[in-house]
C-alpha positions in Angstrom: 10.5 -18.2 38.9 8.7 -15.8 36.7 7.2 -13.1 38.6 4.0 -11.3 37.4 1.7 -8.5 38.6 -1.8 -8.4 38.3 -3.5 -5.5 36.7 -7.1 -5.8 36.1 -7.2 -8.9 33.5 -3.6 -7.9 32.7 -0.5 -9.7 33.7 2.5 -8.3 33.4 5.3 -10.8 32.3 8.8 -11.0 32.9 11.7 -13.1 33.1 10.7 -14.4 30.0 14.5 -12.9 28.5 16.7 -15.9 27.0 19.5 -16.8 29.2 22.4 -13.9 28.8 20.6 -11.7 27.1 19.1 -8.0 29.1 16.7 -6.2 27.0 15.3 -6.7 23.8 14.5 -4.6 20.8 12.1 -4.8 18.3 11.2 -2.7 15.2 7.6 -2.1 14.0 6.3 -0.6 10.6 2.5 0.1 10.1 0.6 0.8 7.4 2.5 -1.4 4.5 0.5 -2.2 1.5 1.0 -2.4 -2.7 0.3 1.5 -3.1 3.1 3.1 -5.8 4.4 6.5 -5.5 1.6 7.1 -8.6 -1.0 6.2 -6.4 -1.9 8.9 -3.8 1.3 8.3 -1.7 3.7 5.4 -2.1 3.2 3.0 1.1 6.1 0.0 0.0 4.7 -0.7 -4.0 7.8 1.6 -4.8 9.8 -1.4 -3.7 13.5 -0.7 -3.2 13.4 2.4 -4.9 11.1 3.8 -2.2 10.3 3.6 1.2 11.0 -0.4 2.0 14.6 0.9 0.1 15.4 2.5 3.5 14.3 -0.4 5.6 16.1 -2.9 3.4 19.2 0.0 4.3 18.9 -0.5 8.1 19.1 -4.3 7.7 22.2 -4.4 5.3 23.7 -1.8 8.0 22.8 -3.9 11.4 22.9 -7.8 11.1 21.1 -8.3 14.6 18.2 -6.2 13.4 14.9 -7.8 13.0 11.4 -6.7 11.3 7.3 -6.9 12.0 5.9 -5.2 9.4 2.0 -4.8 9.4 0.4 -5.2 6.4 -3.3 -4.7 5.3 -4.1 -7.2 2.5 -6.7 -4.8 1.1 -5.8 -1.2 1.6 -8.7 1.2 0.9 -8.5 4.2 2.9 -7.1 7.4 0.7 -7.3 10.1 3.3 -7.0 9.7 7.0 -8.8 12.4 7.6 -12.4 13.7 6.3 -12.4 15.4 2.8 -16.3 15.5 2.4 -16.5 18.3 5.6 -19.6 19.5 4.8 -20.8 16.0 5.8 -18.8 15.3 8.7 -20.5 18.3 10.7 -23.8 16.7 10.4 -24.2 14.5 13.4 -25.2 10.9 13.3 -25.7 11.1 9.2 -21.8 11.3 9.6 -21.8 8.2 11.0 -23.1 5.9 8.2 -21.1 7.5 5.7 -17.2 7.2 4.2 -16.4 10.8 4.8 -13.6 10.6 2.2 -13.5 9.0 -1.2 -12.2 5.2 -0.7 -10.4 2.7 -3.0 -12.7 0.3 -4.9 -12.2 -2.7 -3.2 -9.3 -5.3 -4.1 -7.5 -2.3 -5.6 -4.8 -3.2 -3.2 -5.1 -6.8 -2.7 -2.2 -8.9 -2.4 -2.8 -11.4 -4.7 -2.9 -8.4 -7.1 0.5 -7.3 -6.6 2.5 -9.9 -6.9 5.5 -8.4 -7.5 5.0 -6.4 -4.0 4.4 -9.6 -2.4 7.7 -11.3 -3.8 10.1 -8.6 -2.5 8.1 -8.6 0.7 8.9 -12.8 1.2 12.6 -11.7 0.3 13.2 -9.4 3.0 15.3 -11.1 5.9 15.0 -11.4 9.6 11.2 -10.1 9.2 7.6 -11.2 10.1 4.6 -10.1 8.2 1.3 -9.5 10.5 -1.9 -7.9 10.4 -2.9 -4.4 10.1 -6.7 -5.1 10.1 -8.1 -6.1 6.6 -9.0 -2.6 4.4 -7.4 0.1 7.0 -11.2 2.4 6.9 -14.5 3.1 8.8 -17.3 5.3 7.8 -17.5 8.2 10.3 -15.0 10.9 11.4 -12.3 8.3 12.3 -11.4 7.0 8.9 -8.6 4.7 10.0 -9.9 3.2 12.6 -11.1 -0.1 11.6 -12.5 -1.6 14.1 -15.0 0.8 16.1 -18.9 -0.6 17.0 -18.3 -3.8 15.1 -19.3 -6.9 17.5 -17.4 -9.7 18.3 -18.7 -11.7 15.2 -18.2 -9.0 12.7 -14.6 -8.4 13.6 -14.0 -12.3 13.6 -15.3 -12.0 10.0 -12.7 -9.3 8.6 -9.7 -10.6 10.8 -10.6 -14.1 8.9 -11.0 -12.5 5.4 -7.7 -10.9 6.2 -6.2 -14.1 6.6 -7.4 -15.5 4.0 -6.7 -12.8 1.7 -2.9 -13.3 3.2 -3.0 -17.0 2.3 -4.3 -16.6 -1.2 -1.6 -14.3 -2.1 0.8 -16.9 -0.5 2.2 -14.7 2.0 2.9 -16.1 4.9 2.5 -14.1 8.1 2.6 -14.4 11.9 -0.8 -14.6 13.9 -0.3 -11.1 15.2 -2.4 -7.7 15.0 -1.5 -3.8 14.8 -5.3 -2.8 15.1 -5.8 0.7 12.6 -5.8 3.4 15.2 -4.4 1.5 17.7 -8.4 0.8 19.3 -8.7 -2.5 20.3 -11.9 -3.0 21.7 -13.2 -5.9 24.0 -15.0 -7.1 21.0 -12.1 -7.1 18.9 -9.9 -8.8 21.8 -12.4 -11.8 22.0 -12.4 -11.9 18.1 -8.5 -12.2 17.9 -8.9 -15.6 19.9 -12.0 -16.5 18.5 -9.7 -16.7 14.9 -6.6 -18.1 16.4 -4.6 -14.6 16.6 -2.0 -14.7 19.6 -0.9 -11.4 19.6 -1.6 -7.7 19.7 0.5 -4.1 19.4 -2.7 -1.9 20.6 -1.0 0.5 22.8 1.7 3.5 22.1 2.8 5.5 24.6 6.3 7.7 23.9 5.7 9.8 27.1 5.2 8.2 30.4 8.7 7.6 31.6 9.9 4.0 31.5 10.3 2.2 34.7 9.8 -1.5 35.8 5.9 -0.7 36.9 5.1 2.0 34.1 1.5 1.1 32.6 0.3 2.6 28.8 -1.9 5.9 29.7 -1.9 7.4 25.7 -2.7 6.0 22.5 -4.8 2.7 22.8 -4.9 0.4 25.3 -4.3 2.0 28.9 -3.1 -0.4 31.7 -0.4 -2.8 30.1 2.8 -2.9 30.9 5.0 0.3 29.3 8.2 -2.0 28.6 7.5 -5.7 29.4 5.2 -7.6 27.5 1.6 -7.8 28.8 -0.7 -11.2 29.2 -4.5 -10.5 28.2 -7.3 -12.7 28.8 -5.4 -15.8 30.9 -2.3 -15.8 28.4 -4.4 -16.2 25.3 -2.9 -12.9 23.9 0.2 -11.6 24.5 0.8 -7.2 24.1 4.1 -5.5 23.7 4.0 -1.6 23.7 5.0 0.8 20.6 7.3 3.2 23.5 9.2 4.8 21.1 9.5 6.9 17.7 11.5 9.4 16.0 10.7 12.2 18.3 11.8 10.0 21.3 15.2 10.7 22.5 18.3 8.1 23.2 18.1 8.4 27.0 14.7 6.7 26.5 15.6 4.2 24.7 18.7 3.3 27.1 16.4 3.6 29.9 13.9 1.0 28.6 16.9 -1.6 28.1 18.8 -0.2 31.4 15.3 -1.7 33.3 15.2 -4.8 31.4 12.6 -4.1 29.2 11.6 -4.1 25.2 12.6 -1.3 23.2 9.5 -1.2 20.9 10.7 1.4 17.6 7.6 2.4 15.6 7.4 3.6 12.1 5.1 4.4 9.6 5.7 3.1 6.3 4.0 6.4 4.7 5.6 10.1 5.8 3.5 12.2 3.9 -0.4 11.3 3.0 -2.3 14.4 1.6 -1.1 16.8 3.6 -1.0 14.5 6.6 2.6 14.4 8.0 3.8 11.1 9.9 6.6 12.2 12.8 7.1 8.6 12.8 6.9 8.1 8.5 9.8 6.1 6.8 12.2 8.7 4.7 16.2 9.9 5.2 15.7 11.7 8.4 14.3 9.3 11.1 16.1 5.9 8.8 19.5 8.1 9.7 18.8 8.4 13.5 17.8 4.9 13.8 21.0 4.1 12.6 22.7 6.6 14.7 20.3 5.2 17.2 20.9 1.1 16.7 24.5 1.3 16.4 24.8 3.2 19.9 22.6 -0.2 21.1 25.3 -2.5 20.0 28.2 -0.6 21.0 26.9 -0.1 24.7 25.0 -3.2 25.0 26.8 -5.6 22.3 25.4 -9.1 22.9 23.3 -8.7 25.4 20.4 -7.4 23.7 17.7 -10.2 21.3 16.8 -8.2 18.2 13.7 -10.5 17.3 10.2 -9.5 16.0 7.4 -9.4 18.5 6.2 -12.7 17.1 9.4 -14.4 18.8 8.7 -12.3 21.8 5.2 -13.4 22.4 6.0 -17.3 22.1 8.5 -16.3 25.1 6.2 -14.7 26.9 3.6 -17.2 26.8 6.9 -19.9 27.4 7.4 -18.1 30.1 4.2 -17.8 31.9 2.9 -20.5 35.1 1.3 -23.6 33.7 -1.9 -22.7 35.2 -1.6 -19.4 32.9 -0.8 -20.9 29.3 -3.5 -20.2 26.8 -5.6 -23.4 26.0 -5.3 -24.2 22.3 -8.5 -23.8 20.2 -9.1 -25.7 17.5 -9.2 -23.2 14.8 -5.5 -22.0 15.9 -4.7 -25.9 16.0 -5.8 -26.1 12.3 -3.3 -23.5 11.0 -0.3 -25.0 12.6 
């Protein structure tokens, strides 16, 4: 019987493990798009020579390992924070204005790079999903995509994301990292309205795991810390980012020890302008995950399901009552 627990419109899911197997891990990389190390930072258009290099590592190194990588068809944003200050103290004018200089649009788009897209289809044992459609916002919080947009508007860039995914003929799971991790009622009703069936909106690498831990830091509050999380009646299914390179091993074991996912978060870019990622892809934090996964196999050998958060959300949902499981709109119906 699968036993949930009701938290607001949240439902915490579990049991929803395959037989034999006691904890799961997944591995999730924001931020990826075409940019080249001659660009303003390299963000994966280096290829193997640069930072997907070390993620292509990992998986030669650790068969069982599996991939999401969020990618933004149309990366505009060039710093994440203002650059124009003299702007950004003004209130309200700061608001309807890009306080840093922006890529011209379809810089970055796909379709554009097809050689970044290519090597991208080639990697194994990985899912693409989205990480919104141009990764910016006028205002003080650059990144964050999806702020005061209504339901409509965000239905109208998740779609051009899509269809900016299927022009470049990359295929990709229907699954969204939201830029900042804000996910906002609107957005949540918009990832239905276009068929998406699930989110990564919350990170939270300091509340200490247990089987009734809810998300209390970067996004969403209230899901579940370790198990994944039903929204809206089953119709989207959360897992939590709970852990990154300044997490130690004792949390991860914990998380697994209580039956939970292991969610490992990276950023594709380290260093942007001055802005350092704890969490950014180079030598240091690609050595201690693979300090870090090969402990995993030698305590837990095959008892843990490496899998993306794709395969984990079509077991949640599996796993959920009848009178839970997510009706299937038409739209959603048309893509399969």
């Amino acid at each position: 019987m699968v036993l949930t627990a009701m938290l607001g419109n949240f439902v915490t899911v579990r049991d929803w493990l395959p037989a034999g197997k006691t904890g799961a891990v997944v591995f999730t990389i924001d931020d990826v798009h075409p940019a080249t190390s001659a660009d303003a930072y390299e963000a994966g258009g280096d290829l193997g020579q640069g930072a997907l290099g070390h993620l292509e590592r990992l998986l030669e190194r650790h068969p069982q390992l599996a991939m999401t990588l969020f990618v933004t068809p149309d990366w505009r944003e060039i710093s994440p924070v203002p650059t124009r200050r003299w702007l950004a103290r003004i209130p309200f004018v700061r608001d309807r204005f890009f306080l840093a200089p922006i890529l011209p649009e379809s810089t970055m788009r796909l379709d554009r790079h097809p050689a970044f897209v290519s090597y991208l289809k080639e990697f194994p044992r990985t899912e693409i999903a989205l990480h919104g459609c141009e990764h910016v916002h006028r205002g003080p919080k650059i990144p964050v995509e999806f702020q005061d947009e209504g339901r409509e508007e965000c239905a109208d860039k998740l779609r051009r994301a899509m269809d900016l995914f299927r022009v470049a003929n990359l295929p990709f799971s229907p699954g969204l990292q939201p830029p900042g991790w804000n996910m906002s009622p609107a957005l949540i009703e918009a990832c239905q309205d276009v068929g998406l069936r699930w989110v990564c909106s919350a990170r939270d690498v300091r509340s200490e795991p247990s089987d009734t831990t809810v998300t209390g830091m970067s996004g969403l509050n209230g899901a579940s810390l370790i198990h994944p999380t039903a929204l809206n009646g089953g119709r989207l299914i959360h897992v939590t980012s709970n852990f990154q390179a300044t997490s130690r091993v004792e949390r991860a074991l914990t998380i697994l020890d209580h039956g939970g996912v292991l969610s490992v978060k990276a950023h594709i870019v380290k260093l942007a302008l001055g802005y350092v990622a704890l969490d950014g892809v180079d030598d240091a934090y690609c050595n201690y995950l693979d300090l870090l996964f090969s402990e995993l196999e030698r305590r837990y050998g095959d008892r843990l399901l490496w899998t993306t958060v794709g395969k984990i959300a079509k077991l949640a949902v599996d796993a959920l009552p009848e009178d839970r499981q997510p009706a299937r709109d038409s739209e959603a119906a048309d893509r399969r």
